[in-house]
LUMDO-405085 format. One line per 2 residues: number of its first residue (from 1); for each residue x, y, z of N, C-alpha, C, O, CB. Coordinates in steps of 0.1 Angstrom, whole numbers, plus 2048, in hexadecimal, padded with zeros to 3 digits. Glycine has a CB too. Layout:
NUM> X Y Z X Y Z X Y Z X Y Z X Y Z  ... .
end
This chain:
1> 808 7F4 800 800 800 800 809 80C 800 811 80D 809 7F6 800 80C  808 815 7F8 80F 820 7F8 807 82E 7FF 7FC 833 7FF 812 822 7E9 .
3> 812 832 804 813 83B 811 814 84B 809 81E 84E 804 823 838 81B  80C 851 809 80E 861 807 813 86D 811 80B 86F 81A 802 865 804 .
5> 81B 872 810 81C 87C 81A 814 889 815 814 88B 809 82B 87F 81E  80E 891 81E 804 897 81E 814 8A6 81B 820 8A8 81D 7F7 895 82D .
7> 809 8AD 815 816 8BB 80B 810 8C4 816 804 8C2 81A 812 8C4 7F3  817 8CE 81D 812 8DB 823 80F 8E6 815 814 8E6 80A 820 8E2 82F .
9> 808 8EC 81A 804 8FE 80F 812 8FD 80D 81B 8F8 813 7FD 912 817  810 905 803 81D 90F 7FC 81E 91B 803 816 924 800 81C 913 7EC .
11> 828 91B 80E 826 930 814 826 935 80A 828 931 7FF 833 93A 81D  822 940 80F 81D 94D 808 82A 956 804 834 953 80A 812 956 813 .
13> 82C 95D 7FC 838 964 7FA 83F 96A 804 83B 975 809 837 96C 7F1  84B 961 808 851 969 80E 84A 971 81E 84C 97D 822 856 971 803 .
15> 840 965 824 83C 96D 82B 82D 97A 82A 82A 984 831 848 970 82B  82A 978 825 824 984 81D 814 980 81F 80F 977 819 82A 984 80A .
17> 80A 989 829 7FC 986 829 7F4 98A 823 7F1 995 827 7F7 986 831  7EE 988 81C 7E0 996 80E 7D8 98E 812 7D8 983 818 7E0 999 7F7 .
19> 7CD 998 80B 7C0 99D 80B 7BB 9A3 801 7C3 9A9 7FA 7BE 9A4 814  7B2 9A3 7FE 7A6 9A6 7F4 79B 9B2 7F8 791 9B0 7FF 79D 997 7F2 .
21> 79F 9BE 7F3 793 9C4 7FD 78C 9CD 7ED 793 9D1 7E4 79C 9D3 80E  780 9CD 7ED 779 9D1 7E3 77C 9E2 7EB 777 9E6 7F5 768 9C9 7E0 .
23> 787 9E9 7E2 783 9F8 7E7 791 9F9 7D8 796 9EF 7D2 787 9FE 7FF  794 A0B 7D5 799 A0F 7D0 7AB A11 7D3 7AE A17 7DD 790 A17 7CF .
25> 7B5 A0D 7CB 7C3 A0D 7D0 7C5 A1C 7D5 7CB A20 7DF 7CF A08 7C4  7C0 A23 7CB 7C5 A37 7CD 7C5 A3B 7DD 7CD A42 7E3 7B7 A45 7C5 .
27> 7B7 A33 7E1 7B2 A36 7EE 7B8 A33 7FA 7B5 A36 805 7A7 A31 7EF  7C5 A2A 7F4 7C8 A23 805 7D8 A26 800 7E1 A20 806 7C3 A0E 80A .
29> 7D9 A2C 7FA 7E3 A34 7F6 7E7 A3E 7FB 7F2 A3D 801 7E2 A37 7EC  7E0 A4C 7FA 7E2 A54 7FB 7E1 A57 80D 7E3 A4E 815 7DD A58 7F2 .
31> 7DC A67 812 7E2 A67 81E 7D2 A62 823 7D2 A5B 82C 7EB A76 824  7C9 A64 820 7B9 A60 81F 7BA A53 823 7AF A4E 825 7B1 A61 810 .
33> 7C5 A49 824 7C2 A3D 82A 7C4 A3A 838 7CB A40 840 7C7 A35 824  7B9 A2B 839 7B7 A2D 847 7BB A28 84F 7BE A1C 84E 7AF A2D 84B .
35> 7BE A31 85D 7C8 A34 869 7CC A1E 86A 7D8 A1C 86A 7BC A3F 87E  7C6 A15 86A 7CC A09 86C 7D1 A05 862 7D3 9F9 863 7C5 A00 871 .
37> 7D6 A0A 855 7DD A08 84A 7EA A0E 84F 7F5 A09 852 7D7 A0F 83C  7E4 A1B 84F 7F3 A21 852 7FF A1C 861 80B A1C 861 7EF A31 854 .
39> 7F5 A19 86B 7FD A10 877 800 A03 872 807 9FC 879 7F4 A0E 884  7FC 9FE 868 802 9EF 863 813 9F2 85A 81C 9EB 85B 7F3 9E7 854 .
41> 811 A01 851 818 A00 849 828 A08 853 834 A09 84F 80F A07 83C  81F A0C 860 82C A0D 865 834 A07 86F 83C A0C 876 82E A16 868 .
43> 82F 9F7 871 836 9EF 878 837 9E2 870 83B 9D8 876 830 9ED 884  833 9E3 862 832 9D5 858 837 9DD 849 838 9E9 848 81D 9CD 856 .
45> 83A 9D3 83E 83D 9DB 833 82F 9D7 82F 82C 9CC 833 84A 9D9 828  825 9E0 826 81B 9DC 81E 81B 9E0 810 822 9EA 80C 811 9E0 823 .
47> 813 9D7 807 814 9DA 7FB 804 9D8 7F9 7FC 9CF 7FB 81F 9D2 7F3  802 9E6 7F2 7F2 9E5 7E8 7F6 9E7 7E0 7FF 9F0 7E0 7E5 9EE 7E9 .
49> 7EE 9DD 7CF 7EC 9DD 7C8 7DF 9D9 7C0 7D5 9D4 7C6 7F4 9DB 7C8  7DF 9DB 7B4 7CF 9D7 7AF 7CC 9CA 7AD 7D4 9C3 7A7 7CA 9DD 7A2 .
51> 7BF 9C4 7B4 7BF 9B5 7B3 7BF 9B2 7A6 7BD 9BB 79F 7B4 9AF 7B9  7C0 9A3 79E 7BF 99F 795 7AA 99B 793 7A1 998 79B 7CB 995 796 .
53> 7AB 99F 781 7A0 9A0 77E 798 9AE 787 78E 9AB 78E 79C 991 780  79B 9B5 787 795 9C5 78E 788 9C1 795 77C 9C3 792 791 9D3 782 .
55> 791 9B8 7A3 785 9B9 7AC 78D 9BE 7BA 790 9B9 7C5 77D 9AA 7AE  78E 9CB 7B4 794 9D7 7BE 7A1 9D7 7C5 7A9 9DE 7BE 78B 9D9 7C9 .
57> 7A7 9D3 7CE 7B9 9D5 7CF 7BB 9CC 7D9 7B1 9C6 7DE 7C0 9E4 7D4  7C9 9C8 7DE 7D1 9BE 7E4 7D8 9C3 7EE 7E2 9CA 7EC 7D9 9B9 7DB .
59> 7D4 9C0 7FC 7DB 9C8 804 7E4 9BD 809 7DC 9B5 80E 7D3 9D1 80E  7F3 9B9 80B 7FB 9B1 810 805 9B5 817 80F 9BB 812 7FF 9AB 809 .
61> 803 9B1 825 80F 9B4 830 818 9AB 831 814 99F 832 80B 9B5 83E  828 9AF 830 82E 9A6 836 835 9A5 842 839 9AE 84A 833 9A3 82F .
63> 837 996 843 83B 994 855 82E 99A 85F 82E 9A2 868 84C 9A1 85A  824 993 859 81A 999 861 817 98C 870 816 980 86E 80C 99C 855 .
65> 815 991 87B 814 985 884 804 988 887 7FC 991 882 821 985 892  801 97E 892 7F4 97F 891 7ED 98A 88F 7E2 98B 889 7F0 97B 89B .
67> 7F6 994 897 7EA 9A3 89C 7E8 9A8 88F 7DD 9AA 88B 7F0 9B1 8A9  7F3 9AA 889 7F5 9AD 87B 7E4 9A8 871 7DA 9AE 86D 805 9A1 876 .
69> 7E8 99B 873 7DE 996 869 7D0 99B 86C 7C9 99E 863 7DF 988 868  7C9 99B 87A 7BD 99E 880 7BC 9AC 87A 7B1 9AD 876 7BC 99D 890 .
71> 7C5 9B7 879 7C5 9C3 877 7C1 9C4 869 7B9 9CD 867 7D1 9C9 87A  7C4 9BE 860 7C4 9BB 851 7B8 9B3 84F 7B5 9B2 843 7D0 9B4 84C .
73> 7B3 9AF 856 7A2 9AA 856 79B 9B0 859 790 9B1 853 79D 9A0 85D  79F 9B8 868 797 9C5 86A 796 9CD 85E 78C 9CD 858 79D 9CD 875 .
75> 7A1 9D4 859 7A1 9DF 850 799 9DB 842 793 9E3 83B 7B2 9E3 84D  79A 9CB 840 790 9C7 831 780 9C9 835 777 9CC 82D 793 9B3 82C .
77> 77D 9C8 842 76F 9CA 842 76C 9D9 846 762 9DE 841 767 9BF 84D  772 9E0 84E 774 9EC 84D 771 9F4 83E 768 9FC 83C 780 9ED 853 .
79> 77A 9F0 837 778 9F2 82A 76D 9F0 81C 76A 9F4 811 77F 9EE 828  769 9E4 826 75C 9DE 81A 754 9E3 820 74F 9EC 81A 757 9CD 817 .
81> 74F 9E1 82D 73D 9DE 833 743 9ED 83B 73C 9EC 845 736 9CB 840  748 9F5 83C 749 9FE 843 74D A02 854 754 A0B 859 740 A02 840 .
83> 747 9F6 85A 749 9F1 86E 756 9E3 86C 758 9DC 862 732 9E7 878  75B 9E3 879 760 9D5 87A 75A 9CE 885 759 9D3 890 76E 9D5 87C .
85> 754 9BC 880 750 9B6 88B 75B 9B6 893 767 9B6 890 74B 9A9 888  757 9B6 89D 75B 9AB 8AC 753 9A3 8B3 749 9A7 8B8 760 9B2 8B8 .
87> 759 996 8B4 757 98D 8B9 761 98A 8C9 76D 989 8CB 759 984 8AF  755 98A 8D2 75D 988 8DF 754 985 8EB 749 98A 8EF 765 994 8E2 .
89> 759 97E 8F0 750 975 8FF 747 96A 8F6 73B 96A 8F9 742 982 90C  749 964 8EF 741 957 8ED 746 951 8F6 74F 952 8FE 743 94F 8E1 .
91> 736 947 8F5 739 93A 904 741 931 8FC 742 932 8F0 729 92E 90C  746 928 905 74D 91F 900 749 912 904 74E 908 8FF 75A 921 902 .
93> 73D 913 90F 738 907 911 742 8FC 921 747 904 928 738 901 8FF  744 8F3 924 746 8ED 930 755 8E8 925 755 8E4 91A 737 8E1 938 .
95> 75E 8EB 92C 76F 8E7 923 775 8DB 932 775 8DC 93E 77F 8FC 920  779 8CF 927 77E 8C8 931 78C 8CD 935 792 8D6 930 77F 8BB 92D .
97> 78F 8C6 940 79D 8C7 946 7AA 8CA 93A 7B4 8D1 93C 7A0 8B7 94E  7A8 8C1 92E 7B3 8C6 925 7B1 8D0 91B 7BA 8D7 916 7B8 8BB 91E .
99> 7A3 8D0 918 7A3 8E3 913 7A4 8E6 91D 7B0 8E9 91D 796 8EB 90B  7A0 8E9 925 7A5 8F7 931 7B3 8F6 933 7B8 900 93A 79E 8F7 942 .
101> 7BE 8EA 92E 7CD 8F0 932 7D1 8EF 923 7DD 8EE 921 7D8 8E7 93F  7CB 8EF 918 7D1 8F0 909 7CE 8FF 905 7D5 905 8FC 7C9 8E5 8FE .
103> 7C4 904 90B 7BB 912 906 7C7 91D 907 7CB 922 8FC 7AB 917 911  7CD 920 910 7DA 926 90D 7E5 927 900 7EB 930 8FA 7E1 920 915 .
105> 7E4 91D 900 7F4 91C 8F8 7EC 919 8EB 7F2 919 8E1 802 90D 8FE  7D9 914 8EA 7D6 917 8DC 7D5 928 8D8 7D2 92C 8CD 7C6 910 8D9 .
107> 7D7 930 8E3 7D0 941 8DF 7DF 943 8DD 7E1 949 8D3 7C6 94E 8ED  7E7 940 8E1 7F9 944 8E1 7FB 945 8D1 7FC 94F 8CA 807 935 8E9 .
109> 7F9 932 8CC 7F6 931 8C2 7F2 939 8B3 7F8 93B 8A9 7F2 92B 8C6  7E5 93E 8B8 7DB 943 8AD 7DE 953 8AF 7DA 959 8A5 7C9 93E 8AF .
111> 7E6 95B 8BA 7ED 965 8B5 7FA 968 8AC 7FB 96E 8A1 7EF 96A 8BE  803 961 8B2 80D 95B 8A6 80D 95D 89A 816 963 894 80D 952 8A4 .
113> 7FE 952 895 7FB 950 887 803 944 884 809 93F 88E 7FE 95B 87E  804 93E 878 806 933 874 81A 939 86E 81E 944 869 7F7 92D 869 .
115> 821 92D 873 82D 92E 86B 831 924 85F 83C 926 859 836 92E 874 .
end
C-alpha cells in the first residue's frame, strides 16, 4: 500500500499577508487614508496595488504577526461595510480539565499567527 505524505500550502511571498478590499487604490494612497493604514504602514512595510480583473485593490502587509493581521481585517470591513464587527464574551459552554489548561497556549498560538 502506498503511503502519501500530505504537502503543506505554499507560503505566501516572502511572508507577505493581502487582502481584497472592494475600495479605490488613489484613496488609501493619499493622506485621506485611514488612521489604521497608516499605523500599519508605520510598524509593517505595505503594499497597495490594483487587484487583478478590477475588483478594486490589494492591500499586503509584510511580517505581519497576529495583531497585524486582525488590523487588516479590521481595516477591509471598515472599508467595505463602513463599521468593524467585534466579537467578544461568547460562551464557551462547560470546558474539560484539558481545554481549561490548553486554552492558553491555543490564544498564545492564534496571536502569533501561523508560521
Amino acid at each position: 500500500m502506498a503511503v502519501r505524505k500530505a504537502r503543506r500550502a505554499r507560503p505566501g511571498p516572502e511572508g507577505w499577508f493581502a487582502v481584497t478590499v472592494q475600495a479605490d487604490v488613489a484613496g488609501l494612497k493619499g493622506e485621506d487614508r485611514p488612521d489604521v493604514l497608516a499605523r500599519l504602514a508605520e510598524r509593517h512595510e505595505v503594499r497597495i496595488t490594483s487587484a487583478p480583473g478590477g475588483r478594486g485593490c490589494e492591500i499586503a502587509v509584510r511580517g505581519a504577526d497576529g495583531s497585524a493581521r486582525e488590523e487588516v481585517r479590521a481595516l477591509k470591513q471598515l472599508l467595505e461595510t463602513g463599521e468593524v464587527l467585534l466579537v467578544e464574551g461568547q460562551p464557551h459552554g462547560h470546558r474539560t480539565l484539558l481545554g481549561r489548561a490548553a486554552g492558553p497556549v491555543f490564544r498564545q498560538v492564534a496571536r502569533k499567527g501561523p508560521r
